[in-house]
N, C-alpha and C positions, 0 to 999 in steps of 0.2 A: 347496467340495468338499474331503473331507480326503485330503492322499494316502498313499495306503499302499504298503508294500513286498508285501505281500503280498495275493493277490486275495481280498477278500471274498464273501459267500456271497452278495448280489446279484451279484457277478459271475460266479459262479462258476454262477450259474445262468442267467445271461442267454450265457452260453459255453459250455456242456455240448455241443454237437455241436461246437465244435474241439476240447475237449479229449479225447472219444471219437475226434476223425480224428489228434490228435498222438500217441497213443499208439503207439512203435515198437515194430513184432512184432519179438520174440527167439526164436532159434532153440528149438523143442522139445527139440533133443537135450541140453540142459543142463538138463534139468527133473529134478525129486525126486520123487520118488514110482516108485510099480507099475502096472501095465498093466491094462488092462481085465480083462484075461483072466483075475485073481485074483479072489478074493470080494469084489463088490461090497458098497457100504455100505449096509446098511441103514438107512433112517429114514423120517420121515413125509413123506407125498408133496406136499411144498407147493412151490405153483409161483412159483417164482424167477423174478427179473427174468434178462431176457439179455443183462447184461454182460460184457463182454473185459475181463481186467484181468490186471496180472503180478503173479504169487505167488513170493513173495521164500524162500528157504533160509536157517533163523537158521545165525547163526554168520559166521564171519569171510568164508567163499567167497562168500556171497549169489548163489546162480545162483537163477535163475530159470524161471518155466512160465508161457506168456502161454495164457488161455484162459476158456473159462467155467465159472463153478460150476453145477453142476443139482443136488448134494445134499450136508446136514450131515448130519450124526450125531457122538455124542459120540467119536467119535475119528478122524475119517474126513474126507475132502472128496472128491467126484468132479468131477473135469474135463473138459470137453469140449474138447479140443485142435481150433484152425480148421485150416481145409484137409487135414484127413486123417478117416479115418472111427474116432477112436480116441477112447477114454477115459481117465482114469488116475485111479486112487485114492492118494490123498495123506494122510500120516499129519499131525495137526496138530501133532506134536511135533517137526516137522521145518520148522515154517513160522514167520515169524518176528513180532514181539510187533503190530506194525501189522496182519499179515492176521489174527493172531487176535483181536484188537482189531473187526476189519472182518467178520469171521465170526459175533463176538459180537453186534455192532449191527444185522448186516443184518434178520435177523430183525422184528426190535423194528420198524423206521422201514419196513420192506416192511408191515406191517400195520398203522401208524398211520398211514400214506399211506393206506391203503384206507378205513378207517375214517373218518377226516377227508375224505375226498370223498363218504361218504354221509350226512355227519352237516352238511355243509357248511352245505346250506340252513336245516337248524335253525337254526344261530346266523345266520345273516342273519336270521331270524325274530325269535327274541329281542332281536335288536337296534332291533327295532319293536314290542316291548314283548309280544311274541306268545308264551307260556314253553308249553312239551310239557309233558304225564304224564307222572309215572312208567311208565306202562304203554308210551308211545309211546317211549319211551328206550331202552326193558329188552331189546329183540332188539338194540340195539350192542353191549351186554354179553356176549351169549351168541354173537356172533359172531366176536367179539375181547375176550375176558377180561379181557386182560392189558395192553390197548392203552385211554391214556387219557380219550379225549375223551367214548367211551357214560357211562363214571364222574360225570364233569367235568358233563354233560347231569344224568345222574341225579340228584347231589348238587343242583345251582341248582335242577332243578324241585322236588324234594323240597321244599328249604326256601322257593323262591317260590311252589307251590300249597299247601303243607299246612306247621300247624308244627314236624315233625314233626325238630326237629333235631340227634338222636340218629339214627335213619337217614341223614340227610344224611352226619354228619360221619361214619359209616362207608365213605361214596361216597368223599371225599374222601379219608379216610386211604387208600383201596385205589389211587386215582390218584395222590397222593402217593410213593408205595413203586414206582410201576410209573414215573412222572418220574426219579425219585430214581435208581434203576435205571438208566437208558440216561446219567444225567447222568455218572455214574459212571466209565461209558464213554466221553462224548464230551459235555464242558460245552459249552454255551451253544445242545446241540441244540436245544433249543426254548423259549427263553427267557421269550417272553411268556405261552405254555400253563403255565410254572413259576409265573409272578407271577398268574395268573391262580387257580392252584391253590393257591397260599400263603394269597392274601388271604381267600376265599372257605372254604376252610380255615379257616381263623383265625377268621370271624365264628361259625361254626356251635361251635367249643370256648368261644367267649364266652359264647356260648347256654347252652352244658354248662358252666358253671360253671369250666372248666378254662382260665382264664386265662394260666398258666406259660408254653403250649404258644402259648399265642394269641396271645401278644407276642410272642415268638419267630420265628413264622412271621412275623407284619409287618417285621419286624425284618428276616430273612432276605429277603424281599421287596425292602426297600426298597434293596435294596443293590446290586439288578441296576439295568444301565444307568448312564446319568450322572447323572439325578435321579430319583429318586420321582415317581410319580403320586402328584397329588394325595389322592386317594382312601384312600392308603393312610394317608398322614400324618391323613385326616379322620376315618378310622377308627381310628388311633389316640388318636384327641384323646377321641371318644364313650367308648372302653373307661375314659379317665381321668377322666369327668364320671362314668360309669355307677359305675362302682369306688367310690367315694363313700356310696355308696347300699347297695353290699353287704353281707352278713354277714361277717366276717371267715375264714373257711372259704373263701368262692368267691370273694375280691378276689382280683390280683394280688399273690405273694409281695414281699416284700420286698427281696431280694435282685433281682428281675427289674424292680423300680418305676423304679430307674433307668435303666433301657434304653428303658422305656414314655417316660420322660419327654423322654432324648435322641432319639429319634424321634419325638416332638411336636413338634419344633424344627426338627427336620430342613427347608433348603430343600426345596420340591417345582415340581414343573411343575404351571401352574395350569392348571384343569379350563378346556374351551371355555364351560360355562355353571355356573350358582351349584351348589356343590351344597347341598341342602336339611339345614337342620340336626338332629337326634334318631334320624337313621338309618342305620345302614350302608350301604354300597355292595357291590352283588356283580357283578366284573370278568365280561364277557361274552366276551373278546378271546381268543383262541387262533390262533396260527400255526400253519402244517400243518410236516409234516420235512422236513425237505432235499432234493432231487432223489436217488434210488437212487446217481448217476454222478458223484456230490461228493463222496459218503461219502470215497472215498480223499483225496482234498484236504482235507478238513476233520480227515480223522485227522490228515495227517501238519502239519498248520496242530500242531494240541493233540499233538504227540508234539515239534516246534521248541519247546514253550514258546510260542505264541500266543494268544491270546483275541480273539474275533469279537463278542460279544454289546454291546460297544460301538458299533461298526459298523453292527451290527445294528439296531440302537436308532436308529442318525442314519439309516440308507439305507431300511429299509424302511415302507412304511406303514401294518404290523400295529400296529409299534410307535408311532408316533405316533399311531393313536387310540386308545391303553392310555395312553399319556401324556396326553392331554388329556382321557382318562375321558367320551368323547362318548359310549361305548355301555355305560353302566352300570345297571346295575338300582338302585334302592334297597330296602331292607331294608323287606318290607309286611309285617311281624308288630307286632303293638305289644310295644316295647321292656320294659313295665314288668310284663307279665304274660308277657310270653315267648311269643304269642301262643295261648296257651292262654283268655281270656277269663276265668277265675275265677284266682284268690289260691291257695295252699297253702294246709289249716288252717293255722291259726295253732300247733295243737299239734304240729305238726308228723309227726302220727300216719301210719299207712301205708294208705292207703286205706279209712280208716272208722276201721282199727282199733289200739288202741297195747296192751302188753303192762303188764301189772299185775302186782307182787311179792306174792305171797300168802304167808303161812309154813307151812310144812306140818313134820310129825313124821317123822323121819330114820329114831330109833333111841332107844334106849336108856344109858341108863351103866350102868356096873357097880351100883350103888344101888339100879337103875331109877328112876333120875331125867332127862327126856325130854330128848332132844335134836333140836334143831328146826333146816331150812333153809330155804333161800328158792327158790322158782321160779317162773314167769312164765308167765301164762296171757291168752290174748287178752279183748278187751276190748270193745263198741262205743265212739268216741270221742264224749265231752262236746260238745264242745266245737260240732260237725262234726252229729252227731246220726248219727255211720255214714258221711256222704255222701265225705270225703275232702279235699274242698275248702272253702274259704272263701267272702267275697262276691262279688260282678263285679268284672271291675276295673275303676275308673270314668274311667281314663284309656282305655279304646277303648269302654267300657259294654257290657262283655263281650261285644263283637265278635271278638277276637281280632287284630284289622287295624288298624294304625296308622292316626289320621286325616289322614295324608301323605299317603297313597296316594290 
């Protein structure tokens, strides 16, 4: 067991009603802010958790207001002060970088808490190989926009029902930026929904031809925790067989090949069972946010200069089955047609059609002698006979589905 000077976030949640009974109430009368009785704050009516917590005074005095929040707005806080029947409106520019820090976040982790308890059984599903519609995902979305895990749904089924992996990786960029966002806030809030999003990420811009970004994110990945999941390193290894194979347009830059390469190498944690060779892996593993009543511990852990996501890593056992890659999907498209079942023309024309230079007469010269230019008029393609695509492709026989699966 390792020990630490500082409690970590298993502890810190197996502790939560001592640390809600250690909090000592401070007198109200040194609080900052205005009274009820001035204009209240307006904002939208979303119902908050009902914590006690003290709100600190920037600046040297640091007095304080022990009490609860019932409402944000963009310049505002309202308070519920215990044992008196009173409120107080609090300007946020009077409060100091931790509680706007903790004003910032609450939001975010109050409705990925929610969300992640209804999306919960999903992924136990999927981890028995059971993957949702697009259509059965799409109300997380619209219930919480902004909150990752409907995204995170969206993106895996997209790319494990259909192969459709231009939609996916829009799923993921939009989880991506909405991760990114609270990390911003407060690292290592959700570490393994990060690595989860990375990798899974990463395979769908493979797809798209956009390799740069796709190492990158492995890369980024592989960097949380003590070691790499396997999965990731094996995923990097396929980009560097497949890469081989590419046109030079959609390979790996140059300048990124050696990052691809250093992370081939990279030790990793070996997966519980083989994983199968020619296809990606897509991480199913997501941890839910922090208990509401940590938030403040875990700020002031990341305002000391500390980091938890190692901890994290050894204590919890989200993350050991992301380390040993138990609940992985593999990739059921075939690799060589992208699982679309037919080839590109070979002409490379755009859906039947490519554009032809014909010369046409401009104008005239002073002589009247002709002067002629060029311009391009559609075409049906030779090649293609119109159709837009090529033959089957006789590595899944234009199935579209890898024969892994």
């Amino acid at each position: 067991m390792i020990q630490l000077h500082r409690p970590t976030i298993s502890y810190l949640i197996c502790c939560t009603p001592f640390i809600l009974c250690a909090i000592t109430l401070l007198s109200v009368h040194a609080a900052t802010g205005q009274d009820q009785d001035e204009k209240t704050p307006q904002s939208d009516r979303v119902l908050l958790p009902e914590i006690q917590r003290d709100w600190t005074e920037a600046g040297e005095q640091g007095r304080k207001i022990h009490g609860t929040l019932t409402r944000i707005n963009p310049h505002n806080v309202l308070i519920r002060l215990p044992n008196v029947d009173k409120e107080k409106i609090v300007k946020k520019s009077q409060l100091s970088k931790l509680d706007l820090a903790y004003l910032e976040i609450l939001p975010s982790v109050h409705s990925d808490s929610e969300q992640y308890s209804q999306t919960e059984s999903i992924w136990g599903s999927m981890h028995s190989g059971t993957f949702p519609s697009v259509d059965q995902v799409r109300e997380y979305q619209v219930r919480f926009p902004k909150s990752p895990y409907g995204l995170l749904l969206s993106g895996i089924a997209t790319a494990c029902t259909s192969p459709d992996y231009e939609l996916a990786e829009s799923y993921f960029e939009k989880a991506h930026k909405a991760i990114s966002t609270r990390e911003k806030i407060l690292p290592d809030l959700m570490p393994a929904t990060l690595v989860t999003c990375w990798n899974n990420y990463a395979i769908v811009l493979w797809r798209q031809g956009k390799g740069n970004l796709a190492v990158r994110l492995l890369n980024e990945a592989s960097s949380i925790g003590p070691k790499p999941a396997e999965f990731l390193i094996h995923n990097a290894k396929i980009i560097m067989s497949e890469n081989e194979n590419r046109v030079e347009k959609y390979q790996v830059p140059k300048k990124m090949y050696p990052v691809l390469e250093e992370l081939a190498q990279k030790p990793y944690e070996r997966a519980a069972t083989q994983l199968r060779s020619g296809v990606m892996y897509f991480s199913l593993n997501v941890d839910s946010p922090p208990p509401l009543n940590v938030l403040d511990e875990l700020l002031r852990l990341h305002f000391d200069g500390e980091e938890t996501v190692t901890e994290r890593y050894t204590l919890d056992p989200v993350f050991a089955n992301l380390m040993q890659s138990k609940n992985c999907a593999y990739e059921p498209w075939c690799t060589t047609c992208d699982g679309k079942g037919v080839f590109r023309c070979p002409n490379r024309c755009n859906r039947g059609v490519i554009a032809v230079p014909i010369q046409t007469l401009e104008a005239r010269g002073i002589r009247g002698e002709p002067v002629y230019g060029t311009r391009f008029v559609d075409k049906r393609c030779d090649v293609c006979n119109g159709k837009g695509v090529g033959d089957k492709c006789n590595k899944c026989s234009g199935t579209g589905r890898t024969n892994a699966r």
